[in-house]
Residue frames as qw, qx, qy, qz and C-alpha x, y, z in Angstrom:
[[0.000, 0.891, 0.455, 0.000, 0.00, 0.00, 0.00],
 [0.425, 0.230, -0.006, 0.875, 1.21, 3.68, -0.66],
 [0.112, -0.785, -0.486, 0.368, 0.39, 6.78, 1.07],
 [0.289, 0.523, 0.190, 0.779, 0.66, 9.67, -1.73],
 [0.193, -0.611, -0.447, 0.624, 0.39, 12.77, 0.74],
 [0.365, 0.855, 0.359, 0.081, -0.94, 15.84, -1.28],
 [0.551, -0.088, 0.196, 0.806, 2.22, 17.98, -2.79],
 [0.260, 0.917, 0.224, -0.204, 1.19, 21.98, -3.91],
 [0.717, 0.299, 0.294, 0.557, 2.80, 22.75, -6.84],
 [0.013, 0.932, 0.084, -0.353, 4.85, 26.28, -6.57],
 [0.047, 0.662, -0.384, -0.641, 6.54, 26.02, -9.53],
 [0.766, 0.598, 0.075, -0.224, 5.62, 24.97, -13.69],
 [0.066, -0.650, 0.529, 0.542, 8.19, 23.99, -15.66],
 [0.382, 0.301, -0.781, -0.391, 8.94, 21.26, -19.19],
 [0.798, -0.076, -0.576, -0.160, 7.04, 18.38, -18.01],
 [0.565, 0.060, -0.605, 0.558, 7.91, 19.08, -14.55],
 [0.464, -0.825, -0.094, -0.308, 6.45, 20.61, -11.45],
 [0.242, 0.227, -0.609, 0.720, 8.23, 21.61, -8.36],
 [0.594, -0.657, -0.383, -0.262, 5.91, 20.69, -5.45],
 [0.043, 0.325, -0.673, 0.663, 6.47, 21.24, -1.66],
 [0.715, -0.273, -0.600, -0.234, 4.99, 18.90, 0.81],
 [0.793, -0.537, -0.179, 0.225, 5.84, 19.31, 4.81],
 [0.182, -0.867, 0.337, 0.321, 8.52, 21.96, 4.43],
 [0.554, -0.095, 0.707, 0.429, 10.21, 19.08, 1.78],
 [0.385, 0.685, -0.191, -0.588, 10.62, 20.54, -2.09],
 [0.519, -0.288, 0.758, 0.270, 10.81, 18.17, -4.74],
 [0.361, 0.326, -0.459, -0.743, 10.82, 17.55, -8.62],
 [0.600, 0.270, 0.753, 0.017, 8.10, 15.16, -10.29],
 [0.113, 0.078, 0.604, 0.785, 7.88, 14.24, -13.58],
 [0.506, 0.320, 0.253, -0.761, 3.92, 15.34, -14.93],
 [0.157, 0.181, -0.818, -0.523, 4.12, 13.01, -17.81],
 [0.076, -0.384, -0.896, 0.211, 1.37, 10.49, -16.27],
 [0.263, 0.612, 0.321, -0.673, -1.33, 13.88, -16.40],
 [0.332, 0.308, 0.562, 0.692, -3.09, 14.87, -19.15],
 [0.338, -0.788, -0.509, 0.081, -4.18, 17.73, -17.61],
 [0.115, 0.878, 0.014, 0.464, -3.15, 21.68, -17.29],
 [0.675, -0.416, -0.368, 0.486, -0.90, 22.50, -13.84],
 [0.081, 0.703, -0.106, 0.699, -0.52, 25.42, -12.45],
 [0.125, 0.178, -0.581, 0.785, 1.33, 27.03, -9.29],
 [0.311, -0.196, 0.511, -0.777, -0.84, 25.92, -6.47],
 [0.708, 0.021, -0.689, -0.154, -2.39, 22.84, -7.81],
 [0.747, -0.310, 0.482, -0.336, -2.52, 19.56, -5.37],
 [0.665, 0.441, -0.530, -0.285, -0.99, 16.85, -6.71],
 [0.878, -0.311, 0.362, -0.019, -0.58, 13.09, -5.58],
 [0.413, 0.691, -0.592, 0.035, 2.85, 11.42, -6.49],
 [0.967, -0.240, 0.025, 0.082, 3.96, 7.95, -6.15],
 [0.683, -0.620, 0.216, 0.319, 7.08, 7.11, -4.88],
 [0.759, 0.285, 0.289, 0.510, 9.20, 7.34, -8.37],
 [0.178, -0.416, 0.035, 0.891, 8.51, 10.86, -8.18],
 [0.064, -0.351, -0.655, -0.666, 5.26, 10.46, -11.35],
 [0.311, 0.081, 0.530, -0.785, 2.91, 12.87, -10.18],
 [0.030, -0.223, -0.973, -0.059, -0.39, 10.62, -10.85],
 [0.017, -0.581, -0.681, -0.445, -3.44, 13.12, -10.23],
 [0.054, -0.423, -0.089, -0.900, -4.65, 16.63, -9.69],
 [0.332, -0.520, -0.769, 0.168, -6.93, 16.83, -6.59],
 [0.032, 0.808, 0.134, 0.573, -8.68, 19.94, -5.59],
 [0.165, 0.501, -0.456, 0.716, -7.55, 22.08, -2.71],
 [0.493, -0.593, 0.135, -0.622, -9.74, 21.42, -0.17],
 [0.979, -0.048, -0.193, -0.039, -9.67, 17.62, -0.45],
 [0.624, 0.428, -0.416, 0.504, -5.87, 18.51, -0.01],
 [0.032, 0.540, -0.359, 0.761, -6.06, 20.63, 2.74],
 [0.885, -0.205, -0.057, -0.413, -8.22, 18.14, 4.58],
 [0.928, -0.009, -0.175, 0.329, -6.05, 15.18, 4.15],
 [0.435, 0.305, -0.479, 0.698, -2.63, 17.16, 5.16],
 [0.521, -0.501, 0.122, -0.680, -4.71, 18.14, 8.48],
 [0.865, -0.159, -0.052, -0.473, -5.37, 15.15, 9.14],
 [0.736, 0.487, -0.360, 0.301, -1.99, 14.04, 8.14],
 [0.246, 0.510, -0.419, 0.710, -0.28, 16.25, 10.64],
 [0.496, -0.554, 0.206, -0.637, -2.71, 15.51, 13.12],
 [0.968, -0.247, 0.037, 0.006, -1.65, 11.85, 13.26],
 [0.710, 0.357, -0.386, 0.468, 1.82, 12.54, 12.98],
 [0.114, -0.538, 0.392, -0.738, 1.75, 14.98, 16.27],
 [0.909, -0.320, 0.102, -0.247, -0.47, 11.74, 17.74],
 [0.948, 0.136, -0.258, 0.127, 2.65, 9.74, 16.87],
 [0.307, 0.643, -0.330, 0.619, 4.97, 12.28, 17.81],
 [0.451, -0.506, 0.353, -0.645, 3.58, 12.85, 21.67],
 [0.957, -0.247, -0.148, 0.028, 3.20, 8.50, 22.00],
 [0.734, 0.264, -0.259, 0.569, 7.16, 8.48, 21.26],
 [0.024, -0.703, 0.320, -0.635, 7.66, 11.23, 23.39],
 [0.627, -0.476, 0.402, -0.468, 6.04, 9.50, 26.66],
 [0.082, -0.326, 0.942, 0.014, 7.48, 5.93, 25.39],
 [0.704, 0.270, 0.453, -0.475, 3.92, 4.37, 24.19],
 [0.505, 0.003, 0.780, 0.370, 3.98, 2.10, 21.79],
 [0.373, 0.402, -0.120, -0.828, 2.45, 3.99, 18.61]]
């Protein structure tokens, strides 16, 4: 199973997007879209780096919430030695 967290794209380029995702910047290819991008998109990306599909903002902004709220649940077990 893969977990594609949601990547906002803040920069366009050849068949390429710069996304940022958690403070983490990385290129993906766009080949796999057939589909316009533009700065501030959402985009899911599997682990090769192929982003894979456009998703609108809210759905994004939802799921990275939600994201960050179970990483700060994981964070605060490890903190007090609970198994997570």
């Amino acid at each position: 199973m893969c977990l594609a967290a949601p990547s906002r794209v803040i920069e366009v380029r050849a068949g390429t997007a710069v996304t940022e995702c958690f403070g983490l910047r990385r290129e993906v290819s766009l080949l796999l879209l057939d589909e316009e991008i533009a700065v501030g998109d959402y985009l899911l990306i599997q682990a090769g780096g192929f982003a894979f599909e456009r998703i609108d903002s809210a759905r994004a902004q939802e799921s990275l919430a939600l994201m960050q709220e179970l990483m700060a649940e994981h964070d605060d077990a490890r903190r007090w030695g609970e198994s997570a």
